[in-house]
C-alpha positions, 0 to 999 in steps of 0.5 A: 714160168715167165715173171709177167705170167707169174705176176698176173697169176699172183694179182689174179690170186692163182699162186700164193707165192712169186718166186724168182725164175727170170733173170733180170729184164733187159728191156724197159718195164712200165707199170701205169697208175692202175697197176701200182695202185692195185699193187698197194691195195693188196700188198702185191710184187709188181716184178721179182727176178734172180737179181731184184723184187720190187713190191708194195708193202702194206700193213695194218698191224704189226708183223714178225720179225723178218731176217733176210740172207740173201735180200737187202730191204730197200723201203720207201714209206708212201703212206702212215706210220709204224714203229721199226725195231732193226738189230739186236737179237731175234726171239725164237727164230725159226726158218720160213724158207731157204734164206729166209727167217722169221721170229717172235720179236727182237731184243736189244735192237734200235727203235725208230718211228718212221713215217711218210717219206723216210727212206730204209736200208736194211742189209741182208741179215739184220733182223727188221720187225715192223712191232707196230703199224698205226693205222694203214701203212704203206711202203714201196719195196725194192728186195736187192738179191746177192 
């Protein structure tokens, strides 16, 4: 299936969950305003392939704990403000999917406030665990695959 039709089957909510099967684009990609907008009101990838995934995060609470063995994070914060705890030693981790693990919470990690405008970089297999959302908070995402 074609990531375009993936992606609007997704927005249109038919699939729950985007997986990579294109390679990457070789032409440009434009996503006016509309797009990018309704992309952060729900949370929503705008383009995942083989090589990369750019998404919107979005949280109003608190999640798991995520470890990534093949994606390295790329955030950018575009709205609130929330407390990340990376490193340190995932509690009871379990698999969620190929490559992919999450877990309880972290011990042992470093904890930072990061707010609006800040800028992540979290390699692949470092545990990241956003343990506190303050309100809504908004992230543009870039996943770089390996």
């Amino acid at each position: 299936m074609k990531s375009s039709l993936l992606l609007a089957l997704f927005a249109l909510g038919l699939v729950t969950r985007a997986t990579a099967v294109d390679a990457p684009p070789t032409e440009p990609v434009i996503f006016d305003h509309a797009q990018i907008d309704a992309g952060f009101a729900k949370g929503l990838p705008w383009l995942i392939n083989t090589s990369y995934k750019i998404q919107a995060g979005r949280r109003v609470a608190g999640g798991k704990v995520e470890i990534h063995d093949h994606d390295t994070d790329i955030l950018w914060v575009t709205e609130g403000s929330a407390t990340l705890i990376t490193g340190g030693k995932a509690i009871n981790p379990t698999a969620k999917s190929p490559g992919e693990t999450v877990a309880e919470k972290i011990e042992g990690g470093s904890t930072r406030k990061v707010v609006k405008g800040d800028l992540i970089v979290i390699p692949q297999g470092v545990p990241h665990w956003f343990s506190q959302v303050d309100g809504k908070f908004l992230y543009f995402v870039v996943k770089v695959t390996k």
